[in-house]
N, C-alpha and C positions, 0 to 999 in steps of 0.2 A: 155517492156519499159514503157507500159504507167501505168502497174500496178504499179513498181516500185515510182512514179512519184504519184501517187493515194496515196500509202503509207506514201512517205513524206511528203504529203500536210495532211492527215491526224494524221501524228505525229507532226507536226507542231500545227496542230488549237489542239490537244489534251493536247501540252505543252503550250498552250496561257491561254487555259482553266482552266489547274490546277494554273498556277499562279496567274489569275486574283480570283480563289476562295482561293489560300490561303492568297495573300495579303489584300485579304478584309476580310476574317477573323479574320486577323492581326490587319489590322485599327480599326474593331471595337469591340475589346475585351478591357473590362472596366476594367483599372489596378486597382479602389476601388471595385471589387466584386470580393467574390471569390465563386467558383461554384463547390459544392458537392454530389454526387448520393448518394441516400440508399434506405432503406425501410423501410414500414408501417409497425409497431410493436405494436398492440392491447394486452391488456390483456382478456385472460379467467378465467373465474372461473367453477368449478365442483359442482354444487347445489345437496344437498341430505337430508336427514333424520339426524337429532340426536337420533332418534330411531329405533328399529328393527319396522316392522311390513308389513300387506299387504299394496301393492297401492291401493288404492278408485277410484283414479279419477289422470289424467294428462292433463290439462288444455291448454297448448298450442301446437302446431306444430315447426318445424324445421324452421326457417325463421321467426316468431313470432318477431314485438318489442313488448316489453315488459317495464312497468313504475315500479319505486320504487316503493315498499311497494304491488303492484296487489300477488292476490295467483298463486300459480303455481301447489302447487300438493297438496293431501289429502292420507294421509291414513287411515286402517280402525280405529273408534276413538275406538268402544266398548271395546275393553280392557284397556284403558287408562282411560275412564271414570269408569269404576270398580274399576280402582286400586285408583282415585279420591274419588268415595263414600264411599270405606273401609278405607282407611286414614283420611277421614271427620270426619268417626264415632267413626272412634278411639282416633283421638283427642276431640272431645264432648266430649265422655266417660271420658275420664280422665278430662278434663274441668270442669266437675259436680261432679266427686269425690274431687278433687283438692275444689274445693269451699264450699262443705260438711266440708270438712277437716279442714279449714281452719275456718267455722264459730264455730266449736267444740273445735278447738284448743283457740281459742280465748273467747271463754264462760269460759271455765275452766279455761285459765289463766287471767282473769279478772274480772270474779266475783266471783269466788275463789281460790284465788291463793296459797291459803298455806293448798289446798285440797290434793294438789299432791305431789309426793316427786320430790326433783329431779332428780332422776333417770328417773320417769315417765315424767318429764319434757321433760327431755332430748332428750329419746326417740322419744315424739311426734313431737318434734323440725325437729330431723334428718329426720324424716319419711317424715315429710313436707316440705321439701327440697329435699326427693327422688323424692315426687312427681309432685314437681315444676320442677324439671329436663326430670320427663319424659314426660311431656306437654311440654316442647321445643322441646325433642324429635319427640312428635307426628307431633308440628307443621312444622319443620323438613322435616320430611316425606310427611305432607300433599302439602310442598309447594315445593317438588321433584314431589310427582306426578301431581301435577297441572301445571309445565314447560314440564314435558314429554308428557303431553298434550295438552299443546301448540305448542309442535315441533312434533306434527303427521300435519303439515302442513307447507309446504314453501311457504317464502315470498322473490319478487324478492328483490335482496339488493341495485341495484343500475341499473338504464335505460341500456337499450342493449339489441342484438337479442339471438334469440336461434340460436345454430351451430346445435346442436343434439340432439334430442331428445330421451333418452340410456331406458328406463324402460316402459313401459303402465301396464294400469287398471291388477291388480291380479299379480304382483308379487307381489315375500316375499324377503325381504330387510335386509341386516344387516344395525346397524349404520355407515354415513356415506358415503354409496355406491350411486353412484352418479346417480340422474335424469334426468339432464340436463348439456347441456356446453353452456356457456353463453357468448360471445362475449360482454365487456361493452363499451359503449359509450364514453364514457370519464373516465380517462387519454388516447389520443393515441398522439405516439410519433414516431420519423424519429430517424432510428438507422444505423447513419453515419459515416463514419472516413476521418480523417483529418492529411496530414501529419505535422511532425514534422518542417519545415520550417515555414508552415501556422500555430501552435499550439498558437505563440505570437499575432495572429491577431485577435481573435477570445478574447472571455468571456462570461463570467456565465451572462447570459440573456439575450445575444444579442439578437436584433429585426432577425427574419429572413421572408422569401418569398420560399414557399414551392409551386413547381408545378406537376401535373400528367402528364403520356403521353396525358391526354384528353384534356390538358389547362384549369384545372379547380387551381385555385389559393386558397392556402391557409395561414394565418397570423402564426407566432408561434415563440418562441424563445429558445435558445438555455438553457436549465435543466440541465445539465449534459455534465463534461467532464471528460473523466478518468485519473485520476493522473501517471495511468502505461501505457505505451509504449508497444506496441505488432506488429507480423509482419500480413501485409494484410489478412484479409480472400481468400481464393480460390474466393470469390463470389463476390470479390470486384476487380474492375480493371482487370488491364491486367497480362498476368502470368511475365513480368518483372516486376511490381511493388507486387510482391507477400513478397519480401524478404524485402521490404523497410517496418519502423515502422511507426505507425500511430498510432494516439489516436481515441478511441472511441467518439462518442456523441448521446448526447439523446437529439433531438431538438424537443420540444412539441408543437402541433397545438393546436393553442388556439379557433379556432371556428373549431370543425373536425363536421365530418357528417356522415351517411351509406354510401356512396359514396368512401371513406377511406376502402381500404381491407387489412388484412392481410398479408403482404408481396411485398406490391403492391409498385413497383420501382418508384420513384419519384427524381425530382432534387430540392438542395435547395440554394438559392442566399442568400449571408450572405454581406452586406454592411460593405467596411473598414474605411467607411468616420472617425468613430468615434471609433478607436483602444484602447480597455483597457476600456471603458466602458465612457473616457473621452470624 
């Protein structure tokens, strides 16, 4: 009996309980905010060679930050500067015949000009125009291998950590194949959705309030909203609101930091005070 009697006093204080936390709930949910979950969405990039050749040297570790413009890797240069001094030389070469040519061309056709026929005129004209052609040529080539030797070395292209470090010192590389994954700094952005009742509340810039589970605050506004309607991700909400449609959004942090990871679940507060951007 007295169990009984235990029972309903404790269903009792357990129905006081839930009431008093859902009506305060109730009281103090703010009808101008509306509250959104996603995640942290950073860009990578894959750093590598614009040319074949061996690694020399890979300069930082996995977890490295890294600033615009620092080097990141080397490969071996010596046949790059080969292929530089033989294009050097071969453009001179022609530079000094070209200019031979030219003071020959011009003695004969000006201090005597009715020495030559013109046919032989002719001739020496086209000729000297072949070889003005192949001096842009050379130059050409020379200024091909002097970029392919400037891309036997990466430069970071914009602030951000390393993820991966994928190659070390002595491999052999095709062009392109990737050294590093690069986590950047900036742009990061909240990749949100929003249902379509809430789609009129919202605009292209709103101010938002971006928070972590850690309570660390972040400022950002709303970048992007998608014009097409699509139904819930699986990873979004709950599996009833799976068939309901929602618009994407891409809300960007405007002061983000390392502390921001990839995928990392956050909520974001969007103020309705001022609807439409009015």
């Amino acid at each position: 009996m007295k169990i009984k009697i235990y029972l309903i006093i404790g269903l009792i204080l357990l129905l006081g309980v839930s009431a008093t936390i859902y009506f305060s709930k109730k009281n103090n949910k703010k009808p101008n905010e509306l509250i959104i979950l996603g995640n942290v969405d950073i860009r990578q990039v894959e750093l590598g060679f614009r040319v074949f050749g061996r690694v020399q040297n890979v300069l930082f570790d996995e977890g490295d930050e890294v600033k615009e413009g620092q080097l990141m890797a080397v490969l071996d240069k010596i046949p790059y500067e080969e292929d530089v001094a033989k294009a050097q030389a071969q453009y001179e070469s022609i530079d000094f015949d070209l200019k031979n040519f030219e003071a020959k061309f011009q003695k004969r056709t000006q201090v005597a000009p009715n020495a030559i026929s013109k046919e032989d005129y002719d001739d020496s004209f086209y000729n000297l125009q072949t070889m003005r052609a192949k001096l842009k040529e050379a130059k050409a080539q020379l200024d091909s291998a002097l970029t392919n030797y400037e891309d036997t070395q990466i430069f970071c292209p914009t602030e951000g950590v390393i993820l991966s470090r994928i190659r070390e010192p002595g491999s052999i590389l095709i062009q392109g194949e990737p050294v590093y994954t690069l986590s950047i700094k900036s742009p990061v952005w909240i990749r949100a959705y929003v249902s379509e009742p809430n789609l009129g509340k919202i605009y292209f810039g709103m101010p938002a309030t971006i928070l972590t589970d850690s309570n660390q605050v972040y400022k950002g506004h709303i970048g992007f909203i998608s014009p097409v309607a699509e139904f819930t991700p699986k990873n979004v909400e709950t599996l009833e609101l799976r068939t309901d449609l929602v618009y994407r959004l891409r809300v960007i942090v405007d002061n983000p930091d390392y502390a921001l990871k990839q995928g990392m679940p956050v909520t974001v507060k969007l103020q309705l005070n001022k609807q439409n951007g009015k």
